[in-house]
Backbone bond lengths (Angstrom), bond angles and torsions (degrees), N, CA, C in turn:
res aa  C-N    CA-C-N  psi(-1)  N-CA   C-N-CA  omega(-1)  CA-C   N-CA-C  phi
1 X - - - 1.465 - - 1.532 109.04 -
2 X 1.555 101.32 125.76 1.511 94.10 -173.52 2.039 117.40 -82.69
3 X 0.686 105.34 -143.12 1.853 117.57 -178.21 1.644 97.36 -67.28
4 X 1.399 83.55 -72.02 1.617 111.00 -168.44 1.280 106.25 -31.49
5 X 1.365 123.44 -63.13 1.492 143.46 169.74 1.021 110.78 -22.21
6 X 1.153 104.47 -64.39 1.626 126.16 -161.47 1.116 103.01 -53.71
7 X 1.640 107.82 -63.45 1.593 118.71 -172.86 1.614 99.87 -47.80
8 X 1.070 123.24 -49.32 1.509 129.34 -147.77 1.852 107.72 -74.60
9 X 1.546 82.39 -31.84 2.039 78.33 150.34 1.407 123.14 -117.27
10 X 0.940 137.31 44.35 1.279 153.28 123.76 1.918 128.39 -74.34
11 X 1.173 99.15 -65.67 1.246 107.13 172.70 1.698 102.17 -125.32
12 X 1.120 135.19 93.64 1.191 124.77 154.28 1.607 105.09 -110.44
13 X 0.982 112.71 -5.24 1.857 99.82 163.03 0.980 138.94 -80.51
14 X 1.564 102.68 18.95 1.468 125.13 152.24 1.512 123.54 -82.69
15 X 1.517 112.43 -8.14 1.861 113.46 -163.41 1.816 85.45 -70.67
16 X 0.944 114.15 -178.22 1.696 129.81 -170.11 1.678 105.18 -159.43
17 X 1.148 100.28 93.30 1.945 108.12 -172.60 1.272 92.85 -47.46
18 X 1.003 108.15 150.74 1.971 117.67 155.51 1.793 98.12 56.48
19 X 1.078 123.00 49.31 1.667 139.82 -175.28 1.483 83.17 -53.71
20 X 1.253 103.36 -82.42 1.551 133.54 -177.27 1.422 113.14 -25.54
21 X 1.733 96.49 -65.58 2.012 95.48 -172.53 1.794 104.14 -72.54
22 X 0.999 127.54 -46.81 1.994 115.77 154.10 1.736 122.80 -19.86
23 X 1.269 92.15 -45.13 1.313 99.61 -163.13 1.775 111.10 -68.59
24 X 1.404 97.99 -44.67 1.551 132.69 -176.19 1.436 108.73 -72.39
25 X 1.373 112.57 -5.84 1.763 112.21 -173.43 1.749 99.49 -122.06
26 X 1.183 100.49 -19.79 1.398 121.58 -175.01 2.130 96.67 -71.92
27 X 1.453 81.78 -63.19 1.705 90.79 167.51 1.532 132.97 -61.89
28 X 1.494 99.27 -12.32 1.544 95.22 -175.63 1.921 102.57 -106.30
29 X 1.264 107.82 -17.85 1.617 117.99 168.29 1.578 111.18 -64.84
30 X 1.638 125.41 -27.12 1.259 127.39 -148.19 1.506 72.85 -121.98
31 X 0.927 139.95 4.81 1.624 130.49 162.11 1.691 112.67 -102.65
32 X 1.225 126.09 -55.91 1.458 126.69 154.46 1.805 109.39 -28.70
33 X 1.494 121.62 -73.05 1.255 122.47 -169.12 1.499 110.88 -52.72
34 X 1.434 96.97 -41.84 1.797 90.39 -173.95 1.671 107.87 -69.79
35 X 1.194 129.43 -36.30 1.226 130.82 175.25 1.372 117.90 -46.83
36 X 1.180 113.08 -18.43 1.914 140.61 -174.33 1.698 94.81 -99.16
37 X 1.538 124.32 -23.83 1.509 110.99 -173.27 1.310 104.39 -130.13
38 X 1.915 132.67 8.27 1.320 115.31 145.33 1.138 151.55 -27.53
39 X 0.745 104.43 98.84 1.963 115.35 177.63 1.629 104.62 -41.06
40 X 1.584 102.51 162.20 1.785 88.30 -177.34 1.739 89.57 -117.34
41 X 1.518 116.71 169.68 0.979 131.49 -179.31 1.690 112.63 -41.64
42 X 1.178 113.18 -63.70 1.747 107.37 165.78 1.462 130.09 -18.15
43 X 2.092 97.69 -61.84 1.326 102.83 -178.21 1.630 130.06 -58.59
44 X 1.951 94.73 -35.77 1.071 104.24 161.01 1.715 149.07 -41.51
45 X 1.430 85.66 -39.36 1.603 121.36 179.17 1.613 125.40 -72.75
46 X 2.000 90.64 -24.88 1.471 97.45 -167.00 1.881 93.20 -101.48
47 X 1.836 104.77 9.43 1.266 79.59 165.60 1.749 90.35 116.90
48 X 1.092 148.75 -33.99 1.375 153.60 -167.08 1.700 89.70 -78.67
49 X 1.391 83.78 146.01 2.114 107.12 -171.19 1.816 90.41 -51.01
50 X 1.125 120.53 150.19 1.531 117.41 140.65 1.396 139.03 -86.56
51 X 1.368 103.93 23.47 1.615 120.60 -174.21 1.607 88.91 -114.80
52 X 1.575 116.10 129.50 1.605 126.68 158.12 1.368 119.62 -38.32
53 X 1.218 117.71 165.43 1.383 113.75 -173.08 1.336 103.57 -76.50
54 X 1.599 127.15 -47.37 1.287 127.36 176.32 1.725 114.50 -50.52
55 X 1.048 125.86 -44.04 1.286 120.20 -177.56 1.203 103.37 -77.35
56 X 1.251 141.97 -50.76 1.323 134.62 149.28 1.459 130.63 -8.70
57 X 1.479 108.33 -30.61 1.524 117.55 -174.52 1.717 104.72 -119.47
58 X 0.948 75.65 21.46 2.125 96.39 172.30 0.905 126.18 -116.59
59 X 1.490 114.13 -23.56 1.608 127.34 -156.60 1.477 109.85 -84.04
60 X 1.491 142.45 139.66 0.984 143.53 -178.27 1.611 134.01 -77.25
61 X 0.922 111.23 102.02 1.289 109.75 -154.48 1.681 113.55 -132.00
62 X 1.322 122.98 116.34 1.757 111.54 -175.34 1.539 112.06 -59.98
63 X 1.293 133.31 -18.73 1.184 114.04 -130.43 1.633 63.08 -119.74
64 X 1.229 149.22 -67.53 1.604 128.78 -167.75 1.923 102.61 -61.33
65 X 1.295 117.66 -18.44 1.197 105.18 173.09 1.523 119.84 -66.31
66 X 1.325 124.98 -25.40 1.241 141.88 174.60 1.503 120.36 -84.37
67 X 1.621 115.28 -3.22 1.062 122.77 -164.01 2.168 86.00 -101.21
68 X 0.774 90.72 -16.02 1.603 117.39 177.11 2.162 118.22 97.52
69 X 1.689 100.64 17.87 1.115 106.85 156.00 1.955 114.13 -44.97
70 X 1.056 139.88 49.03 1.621 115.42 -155.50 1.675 112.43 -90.17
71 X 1.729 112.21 6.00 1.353 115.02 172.46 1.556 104.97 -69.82
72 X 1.438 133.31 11.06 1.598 117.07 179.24 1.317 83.88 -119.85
73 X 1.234 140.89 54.98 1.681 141.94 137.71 1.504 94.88 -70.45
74 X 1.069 101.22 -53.75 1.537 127.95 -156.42 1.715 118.66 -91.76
75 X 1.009 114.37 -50.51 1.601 123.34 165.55 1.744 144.48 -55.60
76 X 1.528 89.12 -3.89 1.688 99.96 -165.60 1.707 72.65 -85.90
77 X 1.113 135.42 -48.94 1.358 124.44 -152.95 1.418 113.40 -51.32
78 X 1.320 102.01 -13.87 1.276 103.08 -164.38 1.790 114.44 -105.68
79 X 1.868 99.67 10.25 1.457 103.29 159.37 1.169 130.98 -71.14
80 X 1.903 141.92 128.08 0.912 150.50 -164.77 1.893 101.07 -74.24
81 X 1.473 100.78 140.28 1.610 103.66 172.70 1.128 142.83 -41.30
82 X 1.589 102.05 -37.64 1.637 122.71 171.50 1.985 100.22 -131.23
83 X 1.549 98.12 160.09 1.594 107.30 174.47 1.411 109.12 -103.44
84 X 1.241 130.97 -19.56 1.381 121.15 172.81 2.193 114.12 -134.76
85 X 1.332 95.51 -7.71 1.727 98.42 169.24 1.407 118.16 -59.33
86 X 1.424 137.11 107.35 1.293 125.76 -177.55 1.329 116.14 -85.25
87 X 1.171 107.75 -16.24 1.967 116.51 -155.73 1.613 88.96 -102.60
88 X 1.177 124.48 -36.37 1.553 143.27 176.17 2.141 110.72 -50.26
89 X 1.568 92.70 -53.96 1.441 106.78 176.75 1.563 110.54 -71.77
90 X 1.466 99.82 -49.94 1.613 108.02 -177.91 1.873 88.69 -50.53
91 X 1.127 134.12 -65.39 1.657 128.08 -148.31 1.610 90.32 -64.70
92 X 1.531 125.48 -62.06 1.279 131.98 -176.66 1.722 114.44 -34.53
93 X 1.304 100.95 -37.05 1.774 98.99 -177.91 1.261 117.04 -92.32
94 X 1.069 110.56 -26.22 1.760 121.01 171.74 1.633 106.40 -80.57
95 X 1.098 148.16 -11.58 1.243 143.53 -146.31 1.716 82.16 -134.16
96 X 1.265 121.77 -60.45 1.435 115.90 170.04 1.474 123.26 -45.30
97 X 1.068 111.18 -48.89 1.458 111.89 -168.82 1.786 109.25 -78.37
98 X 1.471 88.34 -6.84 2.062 95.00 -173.81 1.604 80.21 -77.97
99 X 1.178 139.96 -75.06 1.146 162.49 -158.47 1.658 101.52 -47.51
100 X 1.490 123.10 -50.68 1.427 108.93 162.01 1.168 139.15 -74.82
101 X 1.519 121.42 -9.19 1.214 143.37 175.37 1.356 113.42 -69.25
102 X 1.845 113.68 -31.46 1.378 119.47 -162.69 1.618 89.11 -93.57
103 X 1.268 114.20 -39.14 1.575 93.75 -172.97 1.622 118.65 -87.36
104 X 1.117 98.97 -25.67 1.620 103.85 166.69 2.220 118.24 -42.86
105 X 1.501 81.24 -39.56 1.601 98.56 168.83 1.720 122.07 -61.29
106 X 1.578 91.26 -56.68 1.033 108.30 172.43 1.998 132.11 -52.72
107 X 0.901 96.74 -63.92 1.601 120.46 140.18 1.450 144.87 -3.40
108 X 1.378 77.71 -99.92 1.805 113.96 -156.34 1.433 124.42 106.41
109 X 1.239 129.12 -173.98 1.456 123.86 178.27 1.393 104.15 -77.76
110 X 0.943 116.12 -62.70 1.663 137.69 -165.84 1.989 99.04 -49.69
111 X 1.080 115.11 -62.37 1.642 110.61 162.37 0.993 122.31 -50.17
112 X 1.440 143.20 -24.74 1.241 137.15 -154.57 1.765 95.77 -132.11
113 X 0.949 122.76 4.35 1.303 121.31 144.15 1.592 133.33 -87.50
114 X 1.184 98.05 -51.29 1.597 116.52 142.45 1.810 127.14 -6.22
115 X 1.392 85.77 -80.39 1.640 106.13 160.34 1.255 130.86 -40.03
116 X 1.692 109.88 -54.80 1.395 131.58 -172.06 1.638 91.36 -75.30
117 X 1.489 136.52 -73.52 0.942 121.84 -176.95 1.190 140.85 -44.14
118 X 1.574 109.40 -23.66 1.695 148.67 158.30 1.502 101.65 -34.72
119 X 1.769 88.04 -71.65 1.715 89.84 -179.19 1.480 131.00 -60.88
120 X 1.525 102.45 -28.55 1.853 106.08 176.56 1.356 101.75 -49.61
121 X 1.485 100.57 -59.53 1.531 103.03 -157.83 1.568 113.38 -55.97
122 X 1.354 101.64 -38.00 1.582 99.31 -177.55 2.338 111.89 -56.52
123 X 1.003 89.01 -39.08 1.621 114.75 -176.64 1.991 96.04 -52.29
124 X 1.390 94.82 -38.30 1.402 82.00 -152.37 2.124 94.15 -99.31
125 X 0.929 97.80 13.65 1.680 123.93 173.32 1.565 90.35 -79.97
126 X 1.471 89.06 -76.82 1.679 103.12 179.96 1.708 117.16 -19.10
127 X 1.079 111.71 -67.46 1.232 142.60 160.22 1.379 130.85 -27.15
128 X 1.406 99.50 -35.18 1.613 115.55 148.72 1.308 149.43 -77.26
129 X 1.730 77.27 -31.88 1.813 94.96 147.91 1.406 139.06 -52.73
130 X 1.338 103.87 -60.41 1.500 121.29 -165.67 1.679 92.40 -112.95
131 X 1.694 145.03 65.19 2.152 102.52 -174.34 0.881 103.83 -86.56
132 X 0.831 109.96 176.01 1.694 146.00 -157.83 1.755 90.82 -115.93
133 X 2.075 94.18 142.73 1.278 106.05 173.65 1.576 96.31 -107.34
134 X 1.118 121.42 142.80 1.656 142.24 136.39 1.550 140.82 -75.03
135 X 1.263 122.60 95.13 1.248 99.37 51.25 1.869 92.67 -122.62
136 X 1.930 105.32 165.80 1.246 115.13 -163.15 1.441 114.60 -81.88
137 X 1.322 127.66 142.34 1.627 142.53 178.97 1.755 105.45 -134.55
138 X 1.739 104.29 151.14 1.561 97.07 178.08 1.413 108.07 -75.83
139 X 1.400 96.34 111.81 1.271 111.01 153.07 1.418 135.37 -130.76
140 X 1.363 129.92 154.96 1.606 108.12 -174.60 1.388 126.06 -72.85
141 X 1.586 115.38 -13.65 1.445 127.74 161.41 1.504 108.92 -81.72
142 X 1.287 133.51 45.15 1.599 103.11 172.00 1.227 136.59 -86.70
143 X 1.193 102.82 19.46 1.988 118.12 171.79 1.400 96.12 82.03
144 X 1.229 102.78 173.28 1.793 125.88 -176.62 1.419 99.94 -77.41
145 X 1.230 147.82 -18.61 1.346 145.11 -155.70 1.561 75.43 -108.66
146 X 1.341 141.16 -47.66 1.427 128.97 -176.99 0.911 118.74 -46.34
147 X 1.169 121.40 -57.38 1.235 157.33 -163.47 1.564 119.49 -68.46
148 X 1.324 117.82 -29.86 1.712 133.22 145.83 1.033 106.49 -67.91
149 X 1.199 155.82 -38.00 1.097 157.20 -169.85 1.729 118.87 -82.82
150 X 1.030 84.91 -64.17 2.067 91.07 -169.50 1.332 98.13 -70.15
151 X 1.667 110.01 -45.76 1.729 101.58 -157.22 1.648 92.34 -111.39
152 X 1.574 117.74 29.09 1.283 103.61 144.24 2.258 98.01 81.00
153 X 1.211 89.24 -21.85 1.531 79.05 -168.95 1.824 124.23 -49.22
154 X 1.462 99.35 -18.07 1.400 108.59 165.57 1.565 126.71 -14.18
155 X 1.494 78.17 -82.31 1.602 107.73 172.10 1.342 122.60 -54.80
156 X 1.407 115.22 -44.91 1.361 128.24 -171.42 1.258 109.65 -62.39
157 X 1.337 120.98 -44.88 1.403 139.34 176.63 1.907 115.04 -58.72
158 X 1.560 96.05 -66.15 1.411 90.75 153.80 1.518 139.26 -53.06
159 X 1.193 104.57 -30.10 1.726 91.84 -165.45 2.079 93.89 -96.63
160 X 1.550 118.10 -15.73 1.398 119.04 176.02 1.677 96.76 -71.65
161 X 1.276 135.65 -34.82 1.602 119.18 -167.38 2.154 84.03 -89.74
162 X 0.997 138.23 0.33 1.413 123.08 174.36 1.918 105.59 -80.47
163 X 1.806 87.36 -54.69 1.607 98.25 164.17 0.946 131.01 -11.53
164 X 1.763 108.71 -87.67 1.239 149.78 167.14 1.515 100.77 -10.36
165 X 1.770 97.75 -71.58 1.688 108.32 -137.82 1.956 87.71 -74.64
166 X 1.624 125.32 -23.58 1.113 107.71 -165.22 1.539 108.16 -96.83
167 X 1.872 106.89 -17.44 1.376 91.64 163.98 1.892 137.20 -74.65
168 X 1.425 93.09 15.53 1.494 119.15 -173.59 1.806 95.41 -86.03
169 X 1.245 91.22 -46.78 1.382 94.00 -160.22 1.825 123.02 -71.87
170 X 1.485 88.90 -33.93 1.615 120.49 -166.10 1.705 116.64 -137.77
171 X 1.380 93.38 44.63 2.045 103.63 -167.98 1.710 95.27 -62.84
172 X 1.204 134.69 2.07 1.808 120.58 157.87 1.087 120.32 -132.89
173 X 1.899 113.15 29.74 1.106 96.74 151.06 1.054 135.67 -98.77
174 X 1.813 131.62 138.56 1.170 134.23 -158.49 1.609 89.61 -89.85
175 X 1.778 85.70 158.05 1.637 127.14 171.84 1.282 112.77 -118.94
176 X 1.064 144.82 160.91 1.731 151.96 148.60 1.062 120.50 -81.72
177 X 1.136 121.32 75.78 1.397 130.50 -161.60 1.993 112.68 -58.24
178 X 1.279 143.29 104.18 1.162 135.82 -158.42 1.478 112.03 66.92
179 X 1.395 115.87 8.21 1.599 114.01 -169.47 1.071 132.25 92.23
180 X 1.457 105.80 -14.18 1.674 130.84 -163.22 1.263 101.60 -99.63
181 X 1.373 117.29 -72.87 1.336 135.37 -131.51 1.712 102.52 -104.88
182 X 1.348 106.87 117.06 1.840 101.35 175.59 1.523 96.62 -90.10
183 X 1.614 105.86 130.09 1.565 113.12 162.79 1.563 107.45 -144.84
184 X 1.273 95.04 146.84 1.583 105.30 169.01 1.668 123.99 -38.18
185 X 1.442 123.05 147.21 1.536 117.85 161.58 1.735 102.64 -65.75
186 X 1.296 115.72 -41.30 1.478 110.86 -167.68 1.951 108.86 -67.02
187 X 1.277 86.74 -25.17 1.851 74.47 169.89 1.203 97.57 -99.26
188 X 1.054 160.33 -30.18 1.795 139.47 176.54 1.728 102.21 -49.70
189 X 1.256 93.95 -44.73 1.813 98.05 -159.61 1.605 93.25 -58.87
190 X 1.590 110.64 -56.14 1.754 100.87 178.24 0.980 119.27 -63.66
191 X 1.277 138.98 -31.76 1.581 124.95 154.37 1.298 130.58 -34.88
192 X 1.336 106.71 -47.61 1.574 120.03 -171.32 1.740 114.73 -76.26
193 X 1.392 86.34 -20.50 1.518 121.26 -173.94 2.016 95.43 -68.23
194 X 1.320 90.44 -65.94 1.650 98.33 175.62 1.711 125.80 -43.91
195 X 1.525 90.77 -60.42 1.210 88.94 176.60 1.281 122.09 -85.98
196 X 1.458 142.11 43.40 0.867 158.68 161.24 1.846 122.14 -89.26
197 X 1.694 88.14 -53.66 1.703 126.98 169.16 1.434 104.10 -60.09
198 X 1.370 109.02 -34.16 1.624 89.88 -178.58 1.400 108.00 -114.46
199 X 1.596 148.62 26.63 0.691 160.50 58.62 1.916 124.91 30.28
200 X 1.411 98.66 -54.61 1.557 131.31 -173.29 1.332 116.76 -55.03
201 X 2.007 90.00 -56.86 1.542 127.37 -178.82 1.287 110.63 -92.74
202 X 1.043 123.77 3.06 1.580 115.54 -178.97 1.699 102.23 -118.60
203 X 1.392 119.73 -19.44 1.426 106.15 163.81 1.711 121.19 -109.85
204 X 1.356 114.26 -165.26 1.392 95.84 -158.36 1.355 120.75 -79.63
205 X 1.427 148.27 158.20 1.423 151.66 -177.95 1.653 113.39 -18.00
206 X 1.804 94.82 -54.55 1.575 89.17 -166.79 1.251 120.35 -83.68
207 X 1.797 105.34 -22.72 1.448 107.66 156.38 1.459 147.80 -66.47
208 X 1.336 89.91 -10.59 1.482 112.21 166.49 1.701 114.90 -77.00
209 X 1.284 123.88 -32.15 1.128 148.68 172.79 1.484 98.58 -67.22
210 X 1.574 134.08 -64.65 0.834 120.27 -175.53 1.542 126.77 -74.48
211 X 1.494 121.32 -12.62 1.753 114.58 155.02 1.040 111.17 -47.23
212 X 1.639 127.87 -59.49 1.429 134.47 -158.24 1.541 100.50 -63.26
213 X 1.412 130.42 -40.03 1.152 110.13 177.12 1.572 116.94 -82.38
214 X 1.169 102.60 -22.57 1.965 100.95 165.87 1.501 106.38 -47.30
215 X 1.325 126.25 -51.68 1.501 112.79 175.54 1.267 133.43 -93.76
216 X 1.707 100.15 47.02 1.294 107.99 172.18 1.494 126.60 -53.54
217 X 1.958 108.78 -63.63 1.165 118.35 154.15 2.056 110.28 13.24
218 X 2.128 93.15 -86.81 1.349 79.65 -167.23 1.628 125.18 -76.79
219 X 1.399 105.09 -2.27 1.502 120.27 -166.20 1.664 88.72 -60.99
220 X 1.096 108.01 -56.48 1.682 125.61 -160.70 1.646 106.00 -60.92
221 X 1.456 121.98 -62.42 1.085 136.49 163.52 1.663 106.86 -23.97
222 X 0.972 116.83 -97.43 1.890 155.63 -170.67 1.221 118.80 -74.22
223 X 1.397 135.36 -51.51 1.429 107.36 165.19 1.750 125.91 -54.20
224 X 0.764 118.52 -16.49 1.987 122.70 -172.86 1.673 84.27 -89.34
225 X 1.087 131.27 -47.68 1.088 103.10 172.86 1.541 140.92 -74.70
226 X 1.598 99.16 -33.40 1.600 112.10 159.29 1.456 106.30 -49.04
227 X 1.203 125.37 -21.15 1.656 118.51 -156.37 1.424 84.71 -97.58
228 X 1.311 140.41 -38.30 1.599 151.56 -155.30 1.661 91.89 -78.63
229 X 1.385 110.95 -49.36 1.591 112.68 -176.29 1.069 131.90 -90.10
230 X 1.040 101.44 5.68 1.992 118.66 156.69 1.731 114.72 -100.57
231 X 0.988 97.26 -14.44 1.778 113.39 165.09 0.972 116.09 -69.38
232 X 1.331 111.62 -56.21 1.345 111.67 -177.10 1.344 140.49 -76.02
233 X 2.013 103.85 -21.56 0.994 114.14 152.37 1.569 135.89 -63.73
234 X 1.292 71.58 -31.71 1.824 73.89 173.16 1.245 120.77 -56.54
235 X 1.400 95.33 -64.44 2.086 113.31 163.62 1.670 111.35 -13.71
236 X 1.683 95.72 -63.82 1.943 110.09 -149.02 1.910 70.10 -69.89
237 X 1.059 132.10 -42.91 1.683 119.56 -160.83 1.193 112.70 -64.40
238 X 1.574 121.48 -34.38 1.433 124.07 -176.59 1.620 108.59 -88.22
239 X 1.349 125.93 -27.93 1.327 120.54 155.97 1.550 119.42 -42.56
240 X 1.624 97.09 -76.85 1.752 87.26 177.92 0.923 150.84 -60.07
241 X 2.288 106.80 -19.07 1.659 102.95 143.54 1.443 131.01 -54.06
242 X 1.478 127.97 -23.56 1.281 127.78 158.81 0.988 120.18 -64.89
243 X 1.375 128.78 -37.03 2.214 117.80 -177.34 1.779 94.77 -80.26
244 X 1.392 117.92 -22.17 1.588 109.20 -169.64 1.430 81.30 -69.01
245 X 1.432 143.07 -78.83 1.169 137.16 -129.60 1.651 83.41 -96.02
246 X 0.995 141.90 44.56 1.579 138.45 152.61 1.710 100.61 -102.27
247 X 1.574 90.04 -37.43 1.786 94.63 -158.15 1.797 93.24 -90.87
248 X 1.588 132.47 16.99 1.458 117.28 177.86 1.357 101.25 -86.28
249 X 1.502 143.92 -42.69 1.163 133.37 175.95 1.380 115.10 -42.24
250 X 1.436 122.58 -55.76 1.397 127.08 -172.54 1.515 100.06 -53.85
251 X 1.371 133.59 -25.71 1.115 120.60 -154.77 1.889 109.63 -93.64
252 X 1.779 107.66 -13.69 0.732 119.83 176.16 2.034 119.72 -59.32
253 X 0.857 97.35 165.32 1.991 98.47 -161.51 2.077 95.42 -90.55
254 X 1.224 106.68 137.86 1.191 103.78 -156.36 1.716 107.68 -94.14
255 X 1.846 100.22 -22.28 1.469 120.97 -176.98 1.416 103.47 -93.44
256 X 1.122 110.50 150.25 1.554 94.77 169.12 2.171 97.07 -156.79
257 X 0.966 116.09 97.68 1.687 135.98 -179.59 1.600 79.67 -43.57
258 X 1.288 110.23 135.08 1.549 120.74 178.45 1.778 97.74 -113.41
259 X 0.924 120.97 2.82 1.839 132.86 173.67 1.770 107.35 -95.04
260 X 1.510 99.18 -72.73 1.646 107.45 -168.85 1.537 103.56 -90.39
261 X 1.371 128.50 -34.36 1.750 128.13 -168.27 1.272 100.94 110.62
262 X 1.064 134.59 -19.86 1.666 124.89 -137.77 1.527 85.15 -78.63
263 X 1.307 107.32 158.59 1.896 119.19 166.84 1.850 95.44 -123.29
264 X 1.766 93.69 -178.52 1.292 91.95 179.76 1.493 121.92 -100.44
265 X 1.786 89.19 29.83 2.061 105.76 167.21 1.089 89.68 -82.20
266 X 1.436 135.45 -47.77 1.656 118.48 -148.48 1.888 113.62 -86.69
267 X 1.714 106.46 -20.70 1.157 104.76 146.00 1.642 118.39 -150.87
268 X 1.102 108.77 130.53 1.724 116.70 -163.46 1.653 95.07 -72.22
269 X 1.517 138.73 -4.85 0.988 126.95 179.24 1.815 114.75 -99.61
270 X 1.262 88.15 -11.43 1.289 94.03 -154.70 2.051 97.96 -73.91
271 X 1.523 109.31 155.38 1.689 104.67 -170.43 1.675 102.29 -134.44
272 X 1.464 98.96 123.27 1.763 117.27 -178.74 1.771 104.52 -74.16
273 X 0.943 94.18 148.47 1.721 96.49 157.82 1.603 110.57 -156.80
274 X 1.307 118.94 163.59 1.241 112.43 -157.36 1.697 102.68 -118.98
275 X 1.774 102.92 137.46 1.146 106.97 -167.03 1.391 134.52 -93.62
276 X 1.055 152.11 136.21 1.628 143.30 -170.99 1.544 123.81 -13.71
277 X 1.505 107.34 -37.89 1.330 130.85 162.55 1.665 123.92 -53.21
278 X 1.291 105.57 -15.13 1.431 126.84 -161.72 1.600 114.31 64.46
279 X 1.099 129.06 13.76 1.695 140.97 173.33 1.273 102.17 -70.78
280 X 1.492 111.94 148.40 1.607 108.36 167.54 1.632 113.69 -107.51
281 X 1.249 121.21 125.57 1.503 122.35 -163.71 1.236 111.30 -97.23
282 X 0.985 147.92 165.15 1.581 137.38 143.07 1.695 123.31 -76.32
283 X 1.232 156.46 163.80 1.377 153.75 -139.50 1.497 95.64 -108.13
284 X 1.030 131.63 -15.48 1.940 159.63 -164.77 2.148 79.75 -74.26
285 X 1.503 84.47 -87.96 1.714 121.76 -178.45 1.530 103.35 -31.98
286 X 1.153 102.22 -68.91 1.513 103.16 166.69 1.145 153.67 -41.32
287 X 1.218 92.52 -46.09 1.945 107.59 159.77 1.176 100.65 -91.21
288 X 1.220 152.65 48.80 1.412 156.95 168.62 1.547 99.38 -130.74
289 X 1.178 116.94 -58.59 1.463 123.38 173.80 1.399 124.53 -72.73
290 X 1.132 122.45 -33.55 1.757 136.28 140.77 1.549 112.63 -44.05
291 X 1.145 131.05 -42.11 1.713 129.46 -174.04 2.028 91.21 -93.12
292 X 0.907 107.12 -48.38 1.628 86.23 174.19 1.475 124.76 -87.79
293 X 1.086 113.66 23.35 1.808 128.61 160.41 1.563 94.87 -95.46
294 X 1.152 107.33 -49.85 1.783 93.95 -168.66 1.791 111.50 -66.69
């Protein structure tokens, strides 16, 4: 019985069915409201945050967490990807919730809460890295809690460690991408994978530092095993170059006509016998050398 197990009868009345689809309705409510508390371009201009007040009071941040705000440990998760994209959220919640459904299956509740909480915590690590001041303005420092927020990475982060863990599981199973398009999980995941990486490099050092630890969750999970399953391939590869080159002798011809060459590859009917000379002849050879003795 592994950890997991263990935990899972100990405390499994912590798993949270449908973690995922909560989370995703949670995000699409806090996207409607804010659309109701957008600031307009002016306000923006004269200097007022461009984040709603509600997301504003979501956003993750150490320094209001210490102020004893401590519901945004927990609440950034629940920022929507975009603040005014509708067709963007619509794909994000439908594509998310496909993605929690499969691992929830995969799983169980109790694992796949696990994970998700895995990932907060890692996020809010993050967060220690780079924080974020409140309230938020464009700036090129706006901390990791900014940084879920404005550029959406929230989501991105979450729904890439859902990715991840199911393109591990199911790297050909196809999706319809827009409805249209069948593509692999293993190429979404490297896509998502990409633009993540450049993401990395395009903001600043420590924030780049702090994505990579946002996806600890799957780092922790899945690489030891990615590392286990390249081991092993290697292994099963270096085995069967050993039985191939165990099994080349056998394959070698066992007769060999010391007159014509022939073995009994070139004909499986054909029958050696061995001559006074101690040579092995073929029966061809033989009666050839028998009719010119006589």
């Amino acid at each position: 019985m592994n950890l997991l197990d263990r935990l899972e009868r100990k405390i499994g009345w912590i798993a949270i069915p449908g973690i995922v689809r909560i989370i995703m309705c949670m995000q699409l409510l806090v996207f409607v409201l804010g659309l109701l508390q957008m600031p307009s371009g002016v306000e923006i201009n004269a200097g007022a945050s461009p984040v709603p007040p509600l997301a504003e009071a979501l956003i993750l941040s150490g320094e209001k967490i210490l102020d004893g705000e401590v519901w945004r440990l927990v609440s950034f998760i629940f920022l929507p990807p975009t603040r005014t994209g509708f067709i963007i959220m619509l794909f994000a919640f439908i594509f998310t919730m496909f993605l929690g459904n499969m691992l929830e299956n995969i799983w169980g509740s109790f694992r796949l809460t696990i994970y998700v909480l895995g990932g907060i915590l890692c996020m809010v690590i993050s967060e220690v890295i780079f924080p974020t001041h409140v309230p938020i303005i464009y700036t090129k420092d706006i901390g990791f809690g900014g940084y879920l927020v404005l550029g959406g990475g929230g989501h991105l982060l979450f729904m890439a460690s859902l990715l991840f863990a199911c393109a591990v599981y199911n790297p050909h199973f196809k999706v319809m991408l827009f409805g249209i398009i069948p593509v692999k999980l293993f190429w979404l995941a490297l896509f998502d994978a990409g633009i993540i990486v450049l993401e990395m490099f395009s903001q600043p050092f420590v924030l780049g530092l702090a994505i990579v630890v946002a996806l600890g969750n799957f780092l922790i999970v899945f690489v030891p095993g990615l590392k286990a399953a390249v081991q092993m391939r290697a292994e099963v590869s270096a085995r069967r170059r050993k039985f191939e080159e165990a099994r080349a002798p056998a394959m070698e011809a066992m007769h060999l006509c010391a007159s014509c060459g022939k073995t009994e590859q070139d004909d499986g009917e054909l029958v050696f016998r061995v001559a006074d000379d101690g040579e092995e002849y073929c029966v061809d050879c033989r009666e050839k050398q028998r009719l010119s003795d006589s």
